[in-house]
C-alpha positions in Angstrom: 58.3 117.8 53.7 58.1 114.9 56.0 56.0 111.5 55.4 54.3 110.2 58.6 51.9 107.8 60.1 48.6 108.7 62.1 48.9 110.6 64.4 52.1 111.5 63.7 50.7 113.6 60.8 48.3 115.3 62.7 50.9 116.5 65.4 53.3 117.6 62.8 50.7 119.2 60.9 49.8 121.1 63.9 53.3 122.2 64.5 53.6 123.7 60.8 54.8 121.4 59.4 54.1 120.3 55.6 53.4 116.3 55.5 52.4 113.1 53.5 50.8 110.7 54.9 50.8 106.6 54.5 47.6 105.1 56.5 49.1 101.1 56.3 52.9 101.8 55.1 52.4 99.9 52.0 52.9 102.4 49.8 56.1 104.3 51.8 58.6 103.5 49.0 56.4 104.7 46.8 55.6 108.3 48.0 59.2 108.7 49.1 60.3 108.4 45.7 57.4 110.5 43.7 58.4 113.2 47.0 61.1 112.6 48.2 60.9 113.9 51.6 63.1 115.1 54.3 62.4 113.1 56.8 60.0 110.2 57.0 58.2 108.8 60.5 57.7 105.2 60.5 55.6 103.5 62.9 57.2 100.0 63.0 54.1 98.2 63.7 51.9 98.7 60.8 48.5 97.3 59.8 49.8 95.4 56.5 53.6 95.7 56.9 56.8 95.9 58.8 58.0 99.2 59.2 61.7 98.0 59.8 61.3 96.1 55.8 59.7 99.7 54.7 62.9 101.1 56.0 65.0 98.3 54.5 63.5 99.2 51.1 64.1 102.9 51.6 67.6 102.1 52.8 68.5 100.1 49.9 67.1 102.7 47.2 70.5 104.7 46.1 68.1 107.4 45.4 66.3 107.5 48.8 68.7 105.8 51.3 70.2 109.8 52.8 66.5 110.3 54.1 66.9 110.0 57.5 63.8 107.8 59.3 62.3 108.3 62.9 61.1 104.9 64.2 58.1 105.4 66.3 57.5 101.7 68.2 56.3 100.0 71.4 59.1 98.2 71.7 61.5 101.1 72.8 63.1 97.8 75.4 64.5 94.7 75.7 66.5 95.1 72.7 64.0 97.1 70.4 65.6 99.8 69.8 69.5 98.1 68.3 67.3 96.5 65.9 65.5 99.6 64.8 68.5 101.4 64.7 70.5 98.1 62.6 67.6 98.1 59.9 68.9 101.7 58.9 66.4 103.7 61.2 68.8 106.8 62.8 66.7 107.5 65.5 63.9 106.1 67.1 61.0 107.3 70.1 58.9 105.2 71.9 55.3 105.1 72.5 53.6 106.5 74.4 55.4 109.8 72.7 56.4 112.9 74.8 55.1 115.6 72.6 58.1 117.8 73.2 60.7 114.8 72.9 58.9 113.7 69.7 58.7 117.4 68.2 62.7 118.0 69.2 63.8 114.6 67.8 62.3 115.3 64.4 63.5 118.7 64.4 67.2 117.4 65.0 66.7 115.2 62.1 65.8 118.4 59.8 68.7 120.5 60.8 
C-alpha cells in the first residue's frame, strides 16, 4: 500500500499498484497512521503544507518513522535535493518525472 499525491496516484494505480491518496498533504500523518503504508510519495510543494514538515512529522512518529518517503519536487538542484534527503526523505525524483525512473525508484523502495 503506498500513499501518494496527484498524479502520482494515478500512475501507480495504473501500474497495479494499491494506493491512498492525500489531495493537499494535510492530512498525511493521519492516513499513515490509520494505514500504515509501505511507502508514501510526497510532493514537497503542496497546496496547504510543506512536504519536507509532513515528512518531519512522519519521521518523528516512533510508530511511522521505518516508512520510507519518495520526495517528488522541482527543486531536484542547487542544493534541493541534501535538504530533502536531511528532513528524513530516503530518496527523492525530480519533476518533470521519467515514468520509468519514477516507477523503478519506488519499486526499490518496496523491495
Amino acid at each position: 500500500l503506498k500513499m501518494g499525491v496527484l498524479p502520482f496516484n494515478d500512475l501507480l494505480q495504473a501500474h497495479g499498484y494499491n494506493t491512498l491518496q492525500s489531495v493537499d498533504g494535510a492530512d498525511t500523518v493521519e492516513l499513515a497512521r490509520k494505514h500504515h503504508p509501505d511507502l508514501v510519495v510526497m510532493d514537497i510543494q503542496l497546496p496547504k503544507v510543506s512536504g519536507l514538515d509532513r515528512t518531519k512529522e512522519l519521521k518523528a512518529d516512533a510508530d511511522l518513522k521505518d516508512i520510507p518517503v519518495l520526495a517528488v519536487t522541482a527543486f531536484a538542484l542547487d542544493g534541493g535535493i541534501e535538504r530533502i534527503l536531511d528532513a528524513g526523505c530516503e530518496d527523492a525524483i525530480g519533476k518533470p518525472i521519467s515514468v520509468p525512473l519514477f516507477l523503478e525508484t519506488v519499486e526499490k523502495h518496496l523491495l
